[in-house]
C-alpha positions as semicolon CSV with decimal commas, in nm:
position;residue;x (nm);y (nm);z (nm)
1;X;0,000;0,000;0,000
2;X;0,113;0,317;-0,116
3;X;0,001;0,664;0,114
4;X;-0,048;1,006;-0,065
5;X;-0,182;1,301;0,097
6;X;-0,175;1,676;0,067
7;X;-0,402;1,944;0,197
8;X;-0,755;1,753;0,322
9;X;-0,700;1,465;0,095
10;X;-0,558;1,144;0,167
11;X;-0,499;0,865;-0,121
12;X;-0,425;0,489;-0,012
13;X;-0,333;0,298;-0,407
14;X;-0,260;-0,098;-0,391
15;X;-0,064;-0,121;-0,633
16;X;-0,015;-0,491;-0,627
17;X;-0,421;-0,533;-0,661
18;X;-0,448;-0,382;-1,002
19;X;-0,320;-0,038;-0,920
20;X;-0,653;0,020;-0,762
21;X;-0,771;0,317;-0,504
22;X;-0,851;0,133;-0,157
23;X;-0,901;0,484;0,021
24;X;-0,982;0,829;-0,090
25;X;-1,048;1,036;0,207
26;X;-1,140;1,408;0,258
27;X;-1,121;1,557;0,598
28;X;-1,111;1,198;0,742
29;X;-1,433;1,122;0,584
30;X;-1,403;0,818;0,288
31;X;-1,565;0,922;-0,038
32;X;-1,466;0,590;-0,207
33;X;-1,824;0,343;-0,175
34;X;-1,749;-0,065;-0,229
35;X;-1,850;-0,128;-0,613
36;X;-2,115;-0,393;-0,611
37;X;-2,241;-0,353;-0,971
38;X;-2,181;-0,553;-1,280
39;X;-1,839;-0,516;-1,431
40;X;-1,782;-0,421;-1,789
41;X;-1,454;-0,532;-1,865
42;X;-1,395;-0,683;-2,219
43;X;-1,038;-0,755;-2,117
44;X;-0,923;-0,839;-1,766
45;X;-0,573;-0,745;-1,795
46;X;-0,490;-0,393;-1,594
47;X;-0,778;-0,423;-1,336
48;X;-0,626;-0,797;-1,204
49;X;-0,232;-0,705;-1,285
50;X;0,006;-0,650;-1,050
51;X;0,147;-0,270;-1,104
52;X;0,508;-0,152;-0,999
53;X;0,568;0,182;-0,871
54;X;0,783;0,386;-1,105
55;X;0,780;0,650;-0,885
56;X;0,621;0,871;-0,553
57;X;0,622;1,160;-0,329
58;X;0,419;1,256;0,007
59;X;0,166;1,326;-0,297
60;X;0,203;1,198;-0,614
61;X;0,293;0,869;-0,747
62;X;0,271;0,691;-1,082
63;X;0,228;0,335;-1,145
64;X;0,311;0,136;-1,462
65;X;0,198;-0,214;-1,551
66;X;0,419;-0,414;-1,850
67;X;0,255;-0,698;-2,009
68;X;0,382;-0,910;-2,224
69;X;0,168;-1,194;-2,360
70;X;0,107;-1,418;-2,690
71;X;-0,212;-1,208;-2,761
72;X;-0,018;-0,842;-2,704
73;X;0,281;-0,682;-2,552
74;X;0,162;-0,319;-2,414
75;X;0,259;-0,089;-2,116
76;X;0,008;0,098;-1,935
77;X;0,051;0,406;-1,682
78;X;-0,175;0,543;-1,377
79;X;-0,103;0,879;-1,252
80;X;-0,205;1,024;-0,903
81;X;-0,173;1,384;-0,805
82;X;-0,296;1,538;-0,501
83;X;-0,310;1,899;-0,371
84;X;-0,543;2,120;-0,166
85;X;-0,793;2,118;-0,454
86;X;-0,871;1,763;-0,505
87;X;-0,693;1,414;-0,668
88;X;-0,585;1,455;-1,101
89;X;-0,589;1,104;-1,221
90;X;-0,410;0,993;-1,567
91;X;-0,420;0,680;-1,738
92;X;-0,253;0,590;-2,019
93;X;-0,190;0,277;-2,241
94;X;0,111;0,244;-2,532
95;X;0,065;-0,066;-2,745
96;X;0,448;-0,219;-2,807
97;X;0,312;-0,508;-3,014
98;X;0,396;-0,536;-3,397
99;X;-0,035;-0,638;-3,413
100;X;-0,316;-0,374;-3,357
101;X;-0,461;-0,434;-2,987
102;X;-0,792;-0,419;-2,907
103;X;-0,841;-0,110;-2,581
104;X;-0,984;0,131;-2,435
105;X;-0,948;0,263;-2,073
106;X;-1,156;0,423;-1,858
107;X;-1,235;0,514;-1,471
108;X;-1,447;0,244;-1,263
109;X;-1,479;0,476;-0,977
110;X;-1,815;0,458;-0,771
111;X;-1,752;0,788;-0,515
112;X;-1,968;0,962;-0,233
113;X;-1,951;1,352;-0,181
114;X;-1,740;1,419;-0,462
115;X;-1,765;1,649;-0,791
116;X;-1,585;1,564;-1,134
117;X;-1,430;1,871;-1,235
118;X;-1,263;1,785;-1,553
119;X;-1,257;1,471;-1,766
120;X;-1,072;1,422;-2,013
121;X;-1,137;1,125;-2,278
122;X;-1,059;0,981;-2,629
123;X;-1,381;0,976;-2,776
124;X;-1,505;0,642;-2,956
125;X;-1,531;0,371;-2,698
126;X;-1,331;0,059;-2,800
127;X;-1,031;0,059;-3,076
128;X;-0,793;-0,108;-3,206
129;X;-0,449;0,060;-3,084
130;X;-0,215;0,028;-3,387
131;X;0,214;-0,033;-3,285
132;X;0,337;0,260;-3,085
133;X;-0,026;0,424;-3,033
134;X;-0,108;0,567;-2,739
135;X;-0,483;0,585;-2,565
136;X;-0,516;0,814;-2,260
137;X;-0,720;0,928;-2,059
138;X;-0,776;1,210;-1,766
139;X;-0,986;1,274;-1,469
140;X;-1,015;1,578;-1,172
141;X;-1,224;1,504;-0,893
142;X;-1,262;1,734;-0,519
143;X;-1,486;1,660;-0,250
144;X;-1,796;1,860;-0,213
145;X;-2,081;1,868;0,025
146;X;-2,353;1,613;-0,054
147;X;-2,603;1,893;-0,160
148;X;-2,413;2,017;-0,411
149;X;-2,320;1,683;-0,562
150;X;-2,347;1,701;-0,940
151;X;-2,389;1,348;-1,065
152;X;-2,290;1,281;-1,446
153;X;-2,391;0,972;-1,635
């Protein structure tokens, strides 16, 4: 487990449980709820992986996840920023096969109390990621109080 913080926020990743958020916290309070829906995941690859951590401060880290398999040979990035305003999230995904992979990546976060401020997405759903492409993907989130929750869908 891997401990971020800065201003109100605190960020708890597990990197060696798919790179995956186990705490968000502001002001002590969790905004992160348990996902119990149905999962839409075409390919199981990132989500179950373990990630490495290329790197980390007191409130950033980023964490990359090689794989290298008879179907396709990619590399894929999280990035996690913190600061008094709220948690940036990148991913990214570079395909280093010679054949086009099918991807697309995405955010599978089910949060309390909090407000997306910016996303930032490749538009199209699904593709097939030709040799050296690169997919990515962006998200700003900060906690707000429960009546001003804007919910997007």
């Amino acid at each position: 487990m891997l401990a971020l913080s800065a201003g109100d926020y605190a960020l708890t990743l597990a990197a060696e449980r798919g790179g995956a958020l186990s705490r968000f916290d502001w002001r002590g309070r969790p905004l992160l709820r348990r996902s119990c829906g149905p999962h839409n995941r075409a390919l199981d690859h990132g989500w179950r992986g373990k990630w490495s951590v290329a790197s980390s401060s007191a409130c950033s880290a980023t964490l990359l996840l090689h794989h290298v398999g008879h179907d396709c040979t990619y590399i894929a990035s999280q990035a996690f920023a913190l600061d008094a305003a709220g948690l940036t999230m990148t991913l990214s995904l570079v395909n280093l096969g010679r054949r086009a992979l099918p991807a697309d990546i995405g955010f599978g976060l089910d949060l309390d109390d909090v407000e997306i401020v910016a996303l930032h997405r490749e538009a199209g759903g699904p593709v097939l990621l030709t040799s050296g492409a690169v997919r990515s993907a962006s998200l700003r989130l900060r906690a707000t109080a429960r009546e001003e929750l804007s919910y997007f869908g």
